[in-house]
Backbone as ProteinMPNN parsed JSONL, in Angstrom:
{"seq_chain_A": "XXXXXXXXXXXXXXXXXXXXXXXXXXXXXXXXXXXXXXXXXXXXXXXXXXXXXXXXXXXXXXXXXXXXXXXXXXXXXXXXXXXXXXXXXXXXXXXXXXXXXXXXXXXXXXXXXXXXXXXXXXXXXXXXXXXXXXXXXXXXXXXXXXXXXXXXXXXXXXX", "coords_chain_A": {"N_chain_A": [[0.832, -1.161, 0.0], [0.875, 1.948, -0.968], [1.223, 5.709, -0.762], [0.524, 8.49, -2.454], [2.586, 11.134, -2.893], [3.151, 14.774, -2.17], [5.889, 15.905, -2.775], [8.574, 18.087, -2.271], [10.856, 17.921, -3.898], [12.911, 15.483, -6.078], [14.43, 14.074, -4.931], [14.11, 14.376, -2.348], [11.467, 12.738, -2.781], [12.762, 10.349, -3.382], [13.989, 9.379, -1.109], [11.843, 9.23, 0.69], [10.354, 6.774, 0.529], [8.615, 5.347, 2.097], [5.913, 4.949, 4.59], [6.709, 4.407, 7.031], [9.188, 5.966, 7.364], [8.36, 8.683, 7.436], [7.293, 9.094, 9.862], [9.342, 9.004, 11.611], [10.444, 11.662, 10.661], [8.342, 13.191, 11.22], [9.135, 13.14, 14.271], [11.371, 14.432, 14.553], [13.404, 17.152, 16.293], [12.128, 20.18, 16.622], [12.408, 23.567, 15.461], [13.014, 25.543, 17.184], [13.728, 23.901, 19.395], [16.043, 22.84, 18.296], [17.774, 25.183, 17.672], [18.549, 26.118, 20.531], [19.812, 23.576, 21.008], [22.09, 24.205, 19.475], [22.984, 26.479, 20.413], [23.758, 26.133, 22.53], [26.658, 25.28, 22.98], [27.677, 27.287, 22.788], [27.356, 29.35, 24.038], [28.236, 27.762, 26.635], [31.162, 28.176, 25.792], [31.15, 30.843, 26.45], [30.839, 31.561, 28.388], [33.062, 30.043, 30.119], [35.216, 31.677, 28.702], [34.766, 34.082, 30.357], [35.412, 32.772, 32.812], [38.003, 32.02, 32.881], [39.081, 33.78, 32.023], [38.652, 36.914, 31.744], [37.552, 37.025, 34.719], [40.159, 36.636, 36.47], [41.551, 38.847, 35.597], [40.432, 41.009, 36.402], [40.393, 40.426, 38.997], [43.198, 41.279, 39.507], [43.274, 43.848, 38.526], [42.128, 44.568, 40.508], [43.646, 44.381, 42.364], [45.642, 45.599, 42.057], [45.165, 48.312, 41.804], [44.385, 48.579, 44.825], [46.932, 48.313, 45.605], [48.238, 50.574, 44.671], [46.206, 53.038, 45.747], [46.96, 52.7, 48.488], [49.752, 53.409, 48.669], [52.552, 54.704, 50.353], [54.594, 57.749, 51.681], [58.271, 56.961, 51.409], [57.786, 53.985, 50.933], [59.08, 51.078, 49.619], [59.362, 50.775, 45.551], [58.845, 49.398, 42.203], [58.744, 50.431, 38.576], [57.157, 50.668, 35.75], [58.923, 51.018, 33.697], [61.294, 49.352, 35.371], [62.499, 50.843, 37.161], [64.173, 51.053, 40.435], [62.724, 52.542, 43.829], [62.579, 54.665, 46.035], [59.857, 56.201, 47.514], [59.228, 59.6, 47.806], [57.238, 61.614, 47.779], [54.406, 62.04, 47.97], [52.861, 63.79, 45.085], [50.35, 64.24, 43.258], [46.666, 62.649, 43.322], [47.305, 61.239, 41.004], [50.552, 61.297, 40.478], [54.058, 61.008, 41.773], [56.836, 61.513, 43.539], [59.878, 60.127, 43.267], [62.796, 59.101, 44.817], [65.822, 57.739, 43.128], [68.109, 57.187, 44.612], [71.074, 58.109, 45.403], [70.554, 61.085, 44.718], [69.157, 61.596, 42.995], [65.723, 62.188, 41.559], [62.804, 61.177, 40.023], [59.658, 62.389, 38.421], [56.569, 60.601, 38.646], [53.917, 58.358, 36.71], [51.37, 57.264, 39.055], [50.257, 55.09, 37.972], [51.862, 54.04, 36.612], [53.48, 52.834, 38.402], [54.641, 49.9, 39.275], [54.688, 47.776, 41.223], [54.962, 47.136, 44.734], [58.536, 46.688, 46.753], [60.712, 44.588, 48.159], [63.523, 45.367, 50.118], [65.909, 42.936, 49.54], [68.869, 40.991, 49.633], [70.411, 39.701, 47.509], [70.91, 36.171, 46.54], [72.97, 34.713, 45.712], [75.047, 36.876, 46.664], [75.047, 36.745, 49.321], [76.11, 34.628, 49.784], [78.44, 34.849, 48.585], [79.437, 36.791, 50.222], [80.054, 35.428, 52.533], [81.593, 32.941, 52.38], [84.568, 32.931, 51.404], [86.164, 32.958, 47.892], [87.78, 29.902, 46.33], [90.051, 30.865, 44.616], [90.837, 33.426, 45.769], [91.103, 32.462, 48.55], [93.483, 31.043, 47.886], [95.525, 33.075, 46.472], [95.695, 34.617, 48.651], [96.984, 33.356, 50.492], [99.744, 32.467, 48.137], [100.754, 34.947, 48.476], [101.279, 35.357, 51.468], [103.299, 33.224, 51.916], [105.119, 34.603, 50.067], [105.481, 37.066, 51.499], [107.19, 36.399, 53.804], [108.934, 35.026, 52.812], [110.971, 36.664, 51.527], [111.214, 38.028, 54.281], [112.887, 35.913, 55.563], [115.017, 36.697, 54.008], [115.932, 39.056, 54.163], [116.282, 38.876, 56.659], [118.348, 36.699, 56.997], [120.576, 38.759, 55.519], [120.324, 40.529, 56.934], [122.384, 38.952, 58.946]], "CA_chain_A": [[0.0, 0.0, 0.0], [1.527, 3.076, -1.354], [0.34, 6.24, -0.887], [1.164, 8.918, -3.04], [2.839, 12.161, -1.374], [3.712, 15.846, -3.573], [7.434, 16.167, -2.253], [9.391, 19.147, -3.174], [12.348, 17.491, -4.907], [12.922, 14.082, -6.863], [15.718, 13.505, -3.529], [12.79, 14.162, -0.561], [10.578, 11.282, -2.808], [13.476, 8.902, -2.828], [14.342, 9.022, 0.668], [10.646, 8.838, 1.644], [9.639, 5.835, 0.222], [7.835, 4.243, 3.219], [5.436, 6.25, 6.058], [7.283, 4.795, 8.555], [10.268, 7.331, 7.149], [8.004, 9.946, 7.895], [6.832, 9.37, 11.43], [11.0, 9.751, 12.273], [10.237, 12.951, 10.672], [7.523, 14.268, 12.76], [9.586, 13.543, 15.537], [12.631, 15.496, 14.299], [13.537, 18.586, 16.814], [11.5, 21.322, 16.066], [13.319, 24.442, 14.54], [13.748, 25.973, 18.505], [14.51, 22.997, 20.091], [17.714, 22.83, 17.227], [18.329, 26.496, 18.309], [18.955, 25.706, 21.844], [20.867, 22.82, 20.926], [23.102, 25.143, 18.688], [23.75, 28.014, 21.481], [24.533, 25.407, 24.433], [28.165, 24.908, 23.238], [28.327, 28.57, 22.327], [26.821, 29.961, 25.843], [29.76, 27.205, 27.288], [32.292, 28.769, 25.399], [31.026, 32.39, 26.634], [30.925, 31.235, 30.522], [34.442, 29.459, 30.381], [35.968, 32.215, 28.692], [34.659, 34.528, 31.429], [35.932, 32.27, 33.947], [39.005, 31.885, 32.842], [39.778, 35.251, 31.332], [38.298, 38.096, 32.566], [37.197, 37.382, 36.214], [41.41, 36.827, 36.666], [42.34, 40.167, 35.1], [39.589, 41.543, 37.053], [41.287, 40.198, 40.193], [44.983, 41.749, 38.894], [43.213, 45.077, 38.46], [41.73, 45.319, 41.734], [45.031, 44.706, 43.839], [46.998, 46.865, 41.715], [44.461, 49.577, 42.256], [44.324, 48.894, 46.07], [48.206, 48.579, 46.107], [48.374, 52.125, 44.447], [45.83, 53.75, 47.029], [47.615, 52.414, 49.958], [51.298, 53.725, 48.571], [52.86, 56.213, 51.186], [56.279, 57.991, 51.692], [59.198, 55.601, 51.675], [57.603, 52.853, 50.22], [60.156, 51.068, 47.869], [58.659, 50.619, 44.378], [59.136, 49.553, 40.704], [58.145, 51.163, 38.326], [56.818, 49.669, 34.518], [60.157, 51.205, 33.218], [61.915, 48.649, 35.438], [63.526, 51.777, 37.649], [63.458, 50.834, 41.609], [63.03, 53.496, 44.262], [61.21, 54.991, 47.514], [58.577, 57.544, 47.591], [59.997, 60.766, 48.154], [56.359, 62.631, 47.787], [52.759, 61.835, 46.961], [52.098, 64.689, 44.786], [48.721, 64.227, 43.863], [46.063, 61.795, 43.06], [48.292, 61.159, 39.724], [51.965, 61.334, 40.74], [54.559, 60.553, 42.537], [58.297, 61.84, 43.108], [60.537, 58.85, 43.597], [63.983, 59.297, 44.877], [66.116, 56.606, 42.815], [68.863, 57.123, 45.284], [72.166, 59.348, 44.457], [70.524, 62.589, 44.734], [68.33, 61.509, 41.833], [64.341, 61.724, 41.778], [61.829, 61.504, 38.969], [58.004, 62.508, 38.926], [56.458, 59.329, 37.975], [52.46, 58.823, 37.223], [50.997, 56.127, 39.698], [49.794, 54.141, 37.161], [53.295, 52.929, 36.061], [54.089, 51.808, 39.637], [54.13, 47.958, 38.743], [54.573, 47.172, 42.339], [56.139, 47.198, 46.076], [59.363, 45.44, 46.465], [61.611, 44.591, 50.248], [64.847, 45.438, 49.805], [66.566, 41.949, 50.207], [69.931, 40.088, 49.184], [70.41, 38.199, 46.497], [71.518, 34.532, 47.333], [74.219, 34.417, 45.366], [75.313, 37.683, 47.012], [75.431, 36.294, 50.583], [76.821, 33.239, 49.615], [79.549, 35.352, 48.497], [80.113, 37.218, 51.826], [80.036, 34.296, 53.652], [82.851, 32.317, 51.926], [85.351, 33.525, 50.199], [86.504, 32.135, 47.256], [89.111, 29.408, 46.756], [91.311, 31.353, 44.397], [91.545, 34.485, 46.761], [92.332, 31.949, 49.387], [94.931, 30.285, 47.346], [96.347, 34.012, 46.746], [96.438, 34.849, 49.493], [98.461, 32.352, 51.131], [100.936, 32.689, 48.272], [101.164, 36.167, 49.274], [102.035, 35.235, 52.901], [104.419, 32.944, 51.594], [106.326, 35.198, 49.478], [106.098, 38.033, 52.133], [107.724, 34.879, 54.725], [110.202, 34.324, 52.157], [111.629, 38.005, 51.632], [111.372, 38.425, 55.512], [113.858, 35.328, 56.137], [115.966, 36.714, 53.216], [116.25, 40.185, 54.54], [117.302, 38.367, 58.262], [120.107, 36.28, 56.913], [121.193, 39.557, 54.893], [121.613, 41.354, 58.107], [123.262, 38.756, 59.78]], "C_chain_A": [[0.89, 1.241, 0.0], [0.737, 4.515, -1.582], [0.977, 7.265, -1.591], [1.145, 10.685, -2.647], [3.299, 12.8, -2.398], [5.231, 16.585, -2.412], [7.828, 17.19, -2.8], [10.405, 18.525, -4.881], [12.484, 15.994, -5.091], [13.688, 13.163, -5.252], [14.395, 13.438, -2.464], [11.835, 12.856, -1.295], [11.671, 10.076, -2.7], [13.803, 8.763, -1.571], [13.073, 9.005, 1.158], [9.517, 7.968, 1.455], [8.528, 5.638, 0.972], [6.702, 5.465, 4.157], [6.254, 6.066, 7.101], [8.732, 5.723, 8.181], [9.28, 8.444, 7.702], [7.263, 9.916, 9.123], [8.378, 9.527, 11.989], [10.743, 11.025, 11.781], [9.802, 13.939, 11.023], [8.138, 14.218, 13.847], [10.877, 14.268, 15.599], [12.46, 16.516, 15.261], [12.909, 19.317, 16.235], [12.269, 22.662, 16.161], [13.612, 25.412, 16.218], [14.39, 25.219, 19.462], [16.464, 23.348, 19.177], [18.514, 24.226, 17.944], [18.722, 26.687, 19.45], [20.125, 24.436, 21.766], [22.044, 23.632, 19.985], [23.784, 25.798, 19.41], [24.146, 27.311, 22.374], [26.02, 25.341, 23.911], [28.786, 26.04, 23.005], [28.175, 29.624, 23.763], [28.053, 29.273, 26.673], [30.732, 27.826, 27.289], [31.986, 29.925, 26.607], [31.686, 32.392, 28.122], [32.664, 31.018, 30.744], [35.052, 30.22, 29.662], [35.731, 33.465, 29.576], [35.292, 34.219, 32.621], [37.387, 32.66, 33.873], [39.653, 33.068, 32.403], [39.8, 36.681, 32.071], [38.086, 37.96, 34.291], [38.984, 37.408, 36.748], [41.765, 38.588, 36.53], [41.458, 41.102, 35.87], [40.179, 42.032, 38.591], [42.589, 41.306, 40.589], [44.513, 43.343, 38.982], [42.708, 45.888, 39.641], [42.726, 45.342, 42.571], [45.724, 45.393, 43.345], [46.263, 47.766, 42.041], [44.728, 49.704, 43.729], [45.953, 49.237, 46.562], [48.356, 49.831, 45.972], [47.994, 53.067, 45.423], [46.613, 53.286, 48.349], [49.219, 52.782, 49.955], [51.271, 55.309, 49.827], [54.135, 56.66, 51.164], [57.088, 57.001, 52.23], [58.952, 54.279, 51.581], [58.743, 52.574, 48.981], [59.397, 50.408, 46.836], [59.251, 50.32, 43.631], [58.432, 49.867, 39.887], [58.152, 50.396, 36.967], [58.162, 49.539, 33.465], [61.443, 50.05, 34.399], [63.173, 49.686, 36.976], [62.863, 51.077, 39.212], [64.218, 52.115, 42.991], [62.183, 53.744, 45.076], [60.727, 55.855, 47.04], [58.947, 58.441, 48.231], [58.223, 61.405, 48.76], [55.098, 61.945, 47.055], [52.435, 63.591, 46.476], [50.89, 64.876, 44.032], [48.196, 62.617, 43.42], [46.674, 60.746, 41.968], [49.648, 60.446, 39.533], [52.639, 61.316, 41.513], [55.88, 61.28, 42.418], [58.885, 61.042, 43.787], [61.906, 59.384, 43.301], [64.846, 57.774, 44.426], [67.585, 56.593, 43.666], [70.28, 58.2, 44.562], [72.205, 60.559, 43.975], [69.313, 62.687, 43.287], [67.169, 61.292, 42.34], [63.776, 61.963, 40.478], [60.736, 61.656, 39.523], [57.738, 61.605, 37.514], [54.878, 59.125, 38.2], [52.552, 57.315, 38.113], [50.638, 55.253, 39.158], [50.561, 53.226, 36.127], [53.96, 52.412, 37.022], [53.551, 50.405, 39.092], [53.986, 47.282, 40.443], [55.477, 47.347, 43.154], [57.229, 46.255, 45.91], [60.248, 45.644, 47.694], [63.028, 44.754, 48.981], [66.009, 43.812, 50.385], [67.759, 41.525, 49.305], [69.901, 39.236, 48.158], [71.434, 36.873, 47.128], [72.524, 34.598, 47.199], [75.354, 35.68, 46.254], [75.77, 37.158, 49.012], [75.838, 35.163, 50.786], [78.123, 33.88, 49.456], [80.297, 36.105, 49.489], [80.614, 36.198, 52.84], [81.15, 33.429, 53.504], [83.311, 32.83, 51.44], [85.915, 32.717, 48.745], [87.744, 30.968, 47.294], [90.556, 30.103, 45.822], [92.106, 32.195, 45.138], [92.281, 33.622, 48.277], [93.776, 31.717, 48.893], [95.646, 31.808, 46.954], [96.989, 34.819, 47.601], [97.643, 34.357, 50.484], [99.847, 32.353, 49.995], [101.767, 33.982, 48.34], [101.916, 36.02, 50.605], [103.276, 34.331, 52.581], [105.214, 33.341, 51.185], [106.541, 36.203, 50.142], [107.169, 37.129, 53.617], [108.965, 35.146, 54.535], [111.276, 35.726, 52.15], [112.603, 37.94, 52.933], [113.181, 37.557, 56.11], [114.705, 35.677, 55.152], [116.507, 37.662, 53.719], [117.019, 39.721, 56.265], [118.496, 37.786, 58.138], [120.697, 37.146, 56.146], [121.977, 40.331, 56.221], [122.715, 40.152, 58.908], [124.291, 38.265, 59.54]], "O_chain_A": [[1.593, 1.488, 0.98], [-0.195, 4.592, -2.381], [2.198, 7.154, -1.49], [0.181, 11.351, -2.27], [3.768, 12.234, -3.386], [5.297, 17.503, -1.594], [7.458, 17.346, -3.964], [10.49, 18.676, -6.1], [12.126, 15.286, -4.15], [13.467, 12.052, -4.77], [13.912, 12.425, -1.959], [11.446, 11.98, -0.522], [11.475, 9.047, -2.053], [13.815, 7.621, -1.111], [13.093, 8.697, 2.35], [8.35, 8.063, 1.836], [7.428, 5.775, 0.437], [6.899, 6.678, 4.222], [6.594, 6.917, 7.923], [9.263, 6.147, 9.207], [9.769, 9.107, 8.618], [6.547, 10.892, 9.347], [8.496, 10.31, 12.933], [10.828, 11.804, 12.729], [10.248, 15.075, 11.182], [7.9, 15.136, 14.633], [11.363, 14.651, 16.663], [11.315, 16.968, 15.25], [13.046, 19.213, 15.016], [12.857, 22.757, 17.238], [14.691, 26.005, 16.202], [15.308, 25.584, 20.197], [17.527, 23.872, 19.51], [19.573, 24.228, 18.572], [19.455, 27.675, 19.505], [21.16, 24.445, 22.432], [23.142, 23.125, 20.217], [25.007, 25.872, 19.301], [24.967, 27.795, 23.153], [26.731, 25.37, 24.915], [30.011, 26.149, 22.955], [28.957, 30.46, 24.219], [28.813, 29.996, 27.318], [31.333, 28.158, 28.31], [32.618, 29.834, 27.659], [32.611, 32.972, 28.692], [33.359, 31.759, 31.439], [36.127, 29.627, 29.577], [36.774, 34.118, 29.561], [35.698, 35.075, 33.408], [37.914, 33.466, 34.639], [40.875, 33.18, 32.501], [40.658, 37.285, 32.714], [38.505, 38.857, 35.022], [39.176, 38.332, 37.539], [42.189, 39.309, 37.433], [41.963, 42.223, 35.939], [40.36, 43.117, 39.142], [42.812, 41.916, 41.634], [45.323, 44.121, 39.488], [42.728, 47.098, 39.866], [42.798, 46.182, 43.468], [46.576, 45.963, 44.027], [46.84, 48.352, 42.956], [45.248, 50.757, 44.097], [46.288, 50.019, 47.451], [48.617, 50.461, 46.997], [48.799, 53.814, 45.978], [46.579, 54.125, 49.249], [49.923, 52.556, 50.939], [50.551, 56.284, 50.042], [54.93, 55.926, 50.578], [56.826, 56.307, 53.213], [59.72, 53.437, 52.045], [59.139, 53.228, 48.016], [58.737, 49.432, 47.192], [60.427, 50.66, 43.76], [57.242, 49.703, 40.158], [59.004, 49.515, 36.85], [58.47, 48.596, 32.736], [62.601, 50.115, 33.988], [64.211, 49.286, 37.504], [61.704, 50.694, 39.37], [65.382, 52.473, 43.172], [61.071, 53.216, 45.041], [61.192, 56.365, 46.021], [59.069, 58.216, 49.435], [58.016, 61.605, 49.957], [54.949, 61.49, 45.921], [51.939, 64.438, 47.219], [50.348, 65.949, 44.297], [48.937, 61.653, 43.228], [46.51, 59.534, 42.107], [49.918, 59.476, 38.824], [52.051, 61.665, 42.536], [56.164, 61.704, 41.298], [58.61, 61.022, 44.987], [62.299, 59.893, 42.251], [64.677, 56.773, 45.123], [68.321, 55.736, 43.177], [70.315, 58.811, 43.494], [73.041, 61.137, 43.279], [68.821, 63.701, 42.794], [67.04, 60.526, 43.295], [64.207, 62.901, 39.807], [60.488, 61.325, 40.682], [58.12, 61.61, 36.344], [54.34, 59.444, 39.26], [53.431, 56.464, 37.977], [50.61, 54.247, 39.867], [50.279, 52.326, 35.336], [54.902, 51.644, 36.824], [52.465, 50.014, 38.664], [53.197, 46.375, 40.709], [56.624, 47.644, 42.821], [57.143, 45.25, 45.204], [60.466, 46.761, 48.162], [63.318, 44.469, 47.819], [66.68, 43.764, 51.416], [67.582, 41.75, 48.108], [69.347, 38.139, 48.094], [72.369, 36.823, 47.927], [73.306, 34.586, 48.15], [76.505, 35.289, 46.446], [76.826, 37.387, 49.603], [75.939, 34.672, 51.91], [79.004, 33.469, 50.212], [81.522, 36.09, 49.608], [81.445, 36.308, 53.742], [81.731, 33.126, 54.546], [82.657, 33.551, 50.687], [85.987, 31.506, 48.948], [88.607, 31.06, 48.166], [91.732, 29.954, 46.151], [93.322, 32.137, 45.324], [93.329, 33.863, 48.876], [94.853, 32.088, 49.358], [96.823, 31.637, 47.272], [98.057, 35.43, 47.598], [98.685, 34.802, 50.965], [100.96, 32.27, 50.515], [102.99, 34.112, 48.286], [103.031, 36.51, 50.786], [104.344, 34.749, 53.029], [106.31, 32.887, 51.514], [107.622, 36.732, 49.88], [107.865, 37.899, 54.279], [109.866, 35.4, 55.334], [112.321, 35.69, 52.799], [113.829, 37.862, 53.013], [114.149, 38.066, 56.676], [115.59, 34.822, 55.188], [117.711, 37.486, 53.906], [118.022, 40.198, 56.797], [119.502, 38.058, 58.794], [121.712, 36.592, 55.723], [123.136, 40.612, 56.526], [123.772, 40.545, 59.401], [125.121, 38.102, 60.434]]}, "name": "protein", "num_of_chains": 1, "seq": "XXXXXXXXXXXXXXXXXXXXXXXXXXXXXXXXXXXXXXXXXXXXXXXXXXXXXXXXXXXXXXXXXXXXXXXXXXXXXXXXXXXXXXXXXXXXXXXXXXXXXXXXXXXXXXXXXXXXXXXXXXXXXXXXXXXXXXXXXXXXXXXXXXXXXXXXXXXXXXX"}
């Protein structure tokens, strides 16, 4: 039993031989369902690049802001140019005059302070106080040896 159906195109009658082809067709998604299934992996995206993007930089912009308001005189700083130096002067809301030590200060805006920084040691630096090397040992000893050697030369000269 064949019933006979006015299809658009020669392709929609060959693929719809049968009825039971076209009861899978009535149950096809309907054209908003599809549309919801379309935007869910695009709404994902949106969320997880929120997460991951912006609420961070969000973060980054609120402690640099709070670090800025909370700068006072003699805070040591760096600055985006890489220069490091205390706070001579809050002169205003804006600017800053930063003494880089050596009689030197610039006026610098607040908004190129990159951040506070302790004044501490480098490792390698107190490793180096702490021992000395072994060549300067080894020079020095043959220093003491050759001032030794003089000494007993100059004693059997006088005597």
């Amino acid at each position: 039993m064949r019933e006979h159906l006015m299809l658009i195109s020669k392709a929609h009658a060959a693929f719809a031989e049968t009825s039971d082809e076209l009861i899978d067709l009535a149950n096809a998604p309907t054209a908003m369902e599809a549309f919801f299934w379309n935007m869910g992996p695009i709404v994902l995206l949106v969320i997880l690049f929120y997460v991951l993007l912006i609420m961070p930089q969000q973060r980054r912009f609120k402690e640099h802001s709070d670090m800025l308001s909370d700068l006072k005189k003699g805070d040591r700083i760096v600055t985006g140019g890489g220069l490091v130096g205390k706070i001579d002067t809050l002169i205003d809301d804006k600017e800053v005059l930063i003494d880089l030590g050596g009689g030197t200060k610039v006026t610098a805006l607040r908004s190129m302070i990159q951040g506070k920084t302790e004044l501490k040691p480098a490792a390698n630096d107190a490793k180096k106080k702490a021992a000395p090397k072994k060549s300067e040992t080894k020079k020095s000893e043959s220093k003491k040896k050759a001032e030794s050697k003089t000494k007993t030369t100059k004693d059997t000269k006088k005597a």
